[in-house]
Steps between C-alpha positions, in 0.01 A plus 500: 500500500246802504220598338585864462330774590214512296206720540250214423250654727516859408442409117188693329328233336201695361147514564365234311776256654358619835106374408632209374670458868124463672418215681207303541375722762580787287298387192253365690427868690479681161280250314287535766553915505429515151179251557368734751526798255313323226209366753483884659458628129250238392305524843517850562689437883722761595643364762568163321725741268674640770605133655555373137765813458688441869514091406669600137679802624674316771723236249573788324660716785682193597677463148539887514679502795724224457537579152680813626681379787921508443633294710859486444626174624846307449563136486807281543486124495814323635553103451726269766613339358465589121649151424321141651566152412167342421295450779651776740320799635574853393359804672371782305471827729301760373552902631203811409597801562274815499756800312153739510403751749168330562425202679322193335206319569530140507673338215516135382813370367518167301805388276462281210725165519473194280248192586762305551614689851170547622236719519489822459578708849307800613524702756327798667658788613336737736519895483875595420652842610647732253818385496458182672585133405386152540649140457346208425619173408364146325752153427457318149618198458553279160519126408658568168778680388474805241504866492171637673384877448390698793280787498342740367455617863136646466329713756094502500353825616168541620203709680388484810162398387632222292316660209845491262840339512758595269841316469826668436843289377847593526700351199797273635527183495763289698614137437535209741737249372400141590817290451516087466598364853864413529564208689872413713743317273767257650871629428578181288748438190340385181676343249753679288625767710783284538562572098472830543171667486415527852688545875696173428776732390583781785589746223132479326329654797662844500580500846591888653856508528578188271674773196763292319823670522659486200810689403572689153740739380430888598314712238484817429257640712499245804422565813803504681305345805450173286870480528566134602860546626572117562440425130703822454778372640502181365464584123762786497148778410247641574200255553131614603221289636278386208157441739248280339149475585457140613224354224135440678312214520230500276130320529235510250149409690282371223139498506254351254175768505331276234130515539462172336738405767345584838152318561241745738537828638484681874756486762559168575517362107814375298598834343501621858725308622742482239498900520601488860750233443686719233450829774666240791785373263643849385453681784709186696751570219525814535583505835751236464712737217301414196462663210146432417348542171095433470357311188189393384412248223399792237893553492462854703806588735324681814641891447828495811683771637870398315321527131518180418197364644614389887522594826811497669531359823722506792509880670250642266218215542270685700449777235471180241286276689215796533541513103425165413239451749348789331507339183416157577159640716346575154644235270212297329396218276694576129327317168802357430504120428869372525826599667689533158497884575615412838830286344603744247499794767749236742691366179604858495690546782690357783228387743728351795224314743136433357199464721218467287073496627378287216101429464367192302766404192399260222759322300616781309518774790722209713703487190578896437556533915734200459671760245472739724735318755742465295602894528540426885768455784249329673097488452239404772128519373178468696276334318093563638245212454199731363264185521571480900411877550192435228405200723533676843286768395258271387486601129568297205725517234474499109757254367793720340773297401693531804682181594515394910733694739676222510572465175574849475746474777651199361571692156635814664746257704633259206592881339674570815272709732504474845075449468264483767094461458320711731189467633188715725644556840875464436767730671740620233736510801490104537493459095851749508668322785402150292600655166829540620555157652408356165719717298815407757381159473711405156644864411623531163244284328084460518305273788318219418196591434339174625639565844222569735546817774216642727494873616209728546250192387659432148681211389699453274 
């Protein structure tokens, strides 16, 4: 990423820009200039006038001078990495480089980043050569995920008296990309690949070199390399390889963005955590051979690479993974207030394997994600306890409507989820690995919901 070569510093800004550049110093020197020449006029001094004229003629040379100074100076701004999972380092290098004939005086460089990274660096850079270069460098760092603008670079000019500064800013603007955190999944089997929908059936995954060979009669056209001559010989014609494309795997991570939903805000609340969940469950998907298809309780299909709204998985999960890590680092809250957006958009289509990142449900919202289910191979939803994040950050809550996590979790399971509650400080890794020992526990048919289990510091 570079900030082109703008000619921020060799930009004519105009004389009344430059006055409006003095400094303290600056104004101070001609009020007291223009003082002088009042007192010499009232008083009759001539040599008070000709001290008032050097302490109001002095500013003025200043913004003169630097007013027609052309620097011409170009600026490049390189990020490494451009992309950070919340709270990871990124350095930003900066290069100047003087494209005049003339050397500069000394220059201050400061580039503009968001609160949230830091303050503001700055950094002084002495005399520079005609054609010369420096490099200087500065780390930002950020908490929460999101899309963070960096620059204008700007570049303050000033006199050697300190009489005016005037600040020059090149237009580009990079982005750092703060994605959610994605934490190691255990290679488990959840229920319903068995049926189906997930790596229970070799053919589902896609596997390179698993083409099903199946023979048809020669066409018109055929390549005579698809020529399969043992089928040949044992119909009495021609036959031809028919290859099929063994059918992927598909996933659809679900995650409720409901405002009303989530409890609290910052890096370590509810929403949070359920963001990073979804991040750590597709991107273990995709690894694993996955199709993976994003979707959030407005009914919205994250935009995917194969048109329909996912991102494949297997060989080309690398390219996919940096896409929906993109798009989950600026996901937010949505004003929705129920999922039934969410069920018509996986009523629609074949869903295979359902993880879902659900935030407080009353009766109703257990009910429609109990529909919701229904569409599935197999379904495992997390289900966060927004009154034990409201109580560990010490807040309190307004009464909703919202029934307990457990009760929530005990719906969700009579309707055949594979539910677990989750709580502050749970591993998703140790609520995955549990999820699927529950699921294998009776396959075919929902858990008891009265059964207690303990993983991560829920029960239930």
């Amino acid at each position: 990423m570079s900030e082109g070569g703008g000619e921020g510093a060799a930009e004519h800004s105009g004389l009344r820009a430059a006055l409006g550049g003095l400094t303290t110093r600056g104004r101070s020197f001609l009020a007291a200039g223009v003082a002088a020449v009042a007192c010499s006029y009232l008083l009759g001094q001539a040599d008070l006038l000709r001290v008032g004229l050097l302490l109001a003629a002095l500013p003025l040379v200043c913004v003169l001078v630097l007013h027609r100074s052309r620097y011409r100076v170009a600026g490049s701004r390189t990020l490494s990495p451009a992309r950070v999972p919340a709270t990871a380092e990124s350095r930003v290098r900066l290069r100047m480089e003087n494209v005049s004939r003339l050397p500069t005086d000394v220059l201050m460089l400061q580039d503009r980043v968001p609160y949230v990274l830091g303050p503001r660096p700055r950094f002084v850079l002495d005399r520079v050569e005609p054609g010369g270069r420096r490099e200087v460098s500065y780390r930002v760092r950020a908490d929460l995920r999101g899309r963070y603008p960096l620059g204008p670079l700007q570049l303050r000019l000033s006199d050697p008296f300190g009489m005016c500064e005037l600040t020059r800013s090149f237009s580009t603007v990079d982005t750092l990309t703060v994605v959610p955190r994605v934490e190691p999944l255990p290679p488990v089997r959840l229920a319903g690949e068995a049926a189906g929908h997930g790596d229970g059936r070799r053919r589902s995954l896609a596997l390179a070199g698993e083409d099903d060979l199946i023979p048809r009669g020669y066409r018109h056209g055929d390549d005579l390399r698809r020529v399969h001559w043992r089928s040949t010989a044992r119909h009495g014609e021609l036959m031809v390889r028919r290859e099929e494309q063994p059918q992927k795997a598909r996933c659809t991570v679900l995650l409720d963005t409901r405002a009303v939903a989530h409890p609290g805000a910052g890096p370590d609340s509810a929403f949070e955590w359920a963001v990073a969940g979804a991040a750590s469950a597709a991107v273990h998907l995709l690894e694993r051979g996955f199709s993976v298809r994003l979707l959030t309780d407005t009914g919205a299909s994250v935009p995917g690479p194969d048109g329909a709204g996912g991102f494949p998985g297997g060989a080309e999960s690398a390219d996919a993974v940096g896409l929906l890590l993109d798009t989950l680092a600026a996901v937010d809250h949505s004003e929705a207030e129920g999922l039934s957006a969410a069920y018509d958009a996986v009523r629609a289509g074949d869903e295979g394997v359902l993880i879902a990142f659900f935030g407080d449900l009353d009766e109703e919202q257990a009910a429609v994600a109990g529909r919701i289910r229904q569409r599935c191979g197999a379904a495992v939803a997390f289900v966060l306890d927004g009154d034990a994040w409201t109580r560990g950050s010490g807040g309190t809550r307004v009464p909703s409507g919202q029934v307990p996590v457990a009760e929530r979790v005990g719906l969700l399971r009579r309707a055949g989820w594979t539910a677990l509650p989750v709580t502050p400080g749970d591993a998703l890794a140790d609520l995955w690995r549990a999820a699927a020992d529950r699921a294998g526990a009776e396959p075919g048919r929902p858990v008891d919901a009265s059964a207690p289990e303990t993983v991560g510091g829920g029960r239930w």
